[in-house]
N, C-alpha and C positions, 0 to 999 in steps of 0.2 A: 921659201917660196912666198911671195907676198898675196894677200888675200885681196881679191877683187872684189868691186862694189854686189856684181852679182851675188858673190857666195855669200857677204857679209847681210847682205839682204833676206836670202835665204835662212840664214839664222837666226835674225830678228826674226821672220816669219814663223820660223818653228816655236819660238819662244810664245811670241803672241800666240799662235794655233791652239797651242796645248792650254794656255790658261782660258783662253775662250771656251776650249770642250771644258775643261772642267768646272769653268762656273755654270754652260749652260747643264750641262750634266748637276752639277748640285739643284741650280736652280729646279730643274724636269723633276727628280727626286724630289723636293717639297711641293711642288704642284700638285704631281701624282699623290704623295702623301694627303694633304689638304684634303684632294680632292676626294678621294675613296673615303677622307674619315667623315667628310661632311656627306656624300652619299647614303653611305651606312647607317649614320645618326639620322636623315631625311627616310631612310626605308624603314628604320627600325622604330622610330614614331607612326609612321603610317599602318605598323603594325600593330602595336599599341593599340591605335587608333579604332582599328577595325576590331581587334579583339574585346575593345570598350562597346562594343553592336554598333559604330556606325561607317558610314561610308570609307574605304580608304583611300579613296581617291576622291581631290574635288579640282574643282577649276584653279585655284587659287595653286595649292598643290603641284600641279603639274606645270602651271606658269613659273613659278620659281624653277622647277627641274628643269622647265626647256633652258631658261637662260641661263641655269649653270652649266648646261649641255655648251650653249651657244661660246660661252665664257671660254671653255675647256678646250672649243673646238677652233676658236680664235688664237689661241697660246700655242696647239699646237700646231696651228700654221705659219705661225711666227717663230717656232722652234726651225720646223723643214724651210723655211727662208732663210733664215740666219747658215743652218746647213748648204745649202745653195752656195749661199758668199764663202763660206770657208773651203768647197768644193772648186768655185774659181779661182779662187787663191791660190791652191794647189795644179790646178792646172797652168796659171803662170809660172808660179814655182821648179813645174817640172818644164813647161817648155825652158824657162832661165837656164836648167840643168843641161838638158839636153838639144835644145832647140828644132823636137818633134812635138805637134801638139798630141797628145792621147787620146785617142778614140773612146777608151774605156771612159774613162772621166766627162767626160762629154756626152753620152749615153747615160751616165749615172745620175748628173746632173737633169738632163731631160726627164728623165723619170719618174725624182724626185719633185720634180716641177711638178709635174702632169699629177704627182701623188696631192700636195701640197694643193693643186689647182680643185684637185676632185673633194678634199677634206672642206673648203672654204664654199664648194658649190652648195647652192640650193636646189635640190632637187625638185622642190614642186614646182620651182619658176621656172626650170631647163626645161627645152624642146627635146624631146627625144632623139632627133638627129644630133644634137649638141652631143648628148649621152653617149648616142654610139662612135662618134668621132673619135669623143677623150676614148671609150674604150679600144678602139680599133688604133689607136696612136699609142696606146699604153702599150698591148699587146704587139705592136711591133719594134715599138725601141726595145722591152722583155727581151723578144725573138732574135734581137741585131745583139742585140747585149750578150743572150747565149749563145750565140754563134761567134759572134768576137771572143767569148770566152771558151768557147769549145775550140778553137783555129788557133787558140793563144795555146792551149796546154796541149793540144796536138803536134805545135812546132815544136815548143820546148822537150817532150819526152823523147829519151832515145831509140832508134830506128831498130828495134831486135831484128830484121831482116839483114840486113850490111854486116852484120858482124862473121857470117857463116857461108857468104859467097866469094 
């Protein structure tokens, strides 16, 4: 049975998928690492600090934290981006397969937007309408997402009724 361009495609795809998760997976694992060790060593000075009688908090202090705060919170919205793209890839992949697009995947995707959108927002610069939006959009792709997935394992389980009539 000779292979068509489609499935050979597909395979490339799997091959690429995989090594992508697992660099960014290594990569997240040293970030996170980094991160919590250089936290720890910034908390544990500042304890230090105060236990020496003086203030443990100052301006300077806390400016460095925000922007390793900022740093951290920029990587991982570039993490949930790059998850994005590997998401539609997948949902090409499977329309190729099947040539239905999936609901599920497209809901997940959205989601993870909206997640992504919310990690990158500023808060004190948002309107509160803004706020309520992303939350009322978040809370309903959630709702469509578990309803799609409560309708999905409802079809699939078997009918114990039919079997005794």
């Amino acid at each position: 049975m000779p292979t068509t361009l489609g499935s050979r495609a597909v395979k490339v795809y799997s091959i690429v998928e995989r090594v992508i998760i697992i660099a960014l997976l290594i990569v997240l694992i040293l970030v996170v690492l980094m991160s919590t060790w250089t936290f720890v060593t910034m908390l544990l000075e500042r304890i230090l600090v105060r236990m020496g009688g003086e203030s443990a908090v100052d301006d300077t202090w806390t400016a460095l934290l925000h922007e390793r705060m900022n740093f951290l919170r920029e990587v991982f919205s570039g993490f949930l981006l790059l998850l994005i793209g590997i998401e539609l890839m997948q949902t090409v992949v499977m329309y190729l397969r099947s040539h239905v697009l999936h609901v599920e995947v497209v809901l997940t995707v959205a989601i993870v937007a909206i997640a992504r959108h919310t990690i990158e927002l500023d808060v004190q610069e948002s309107t509160p309408l803004l706020l309520i939006g992303m939350g009322v959009l978040l809370l309903a792709l959630s709702m469509g997402y578990y309803f799609f997935r409560r309708a999905a394992a409802m079809n699939s389980a078997p009918s114990s009724g039919s079997e005794h009539g």
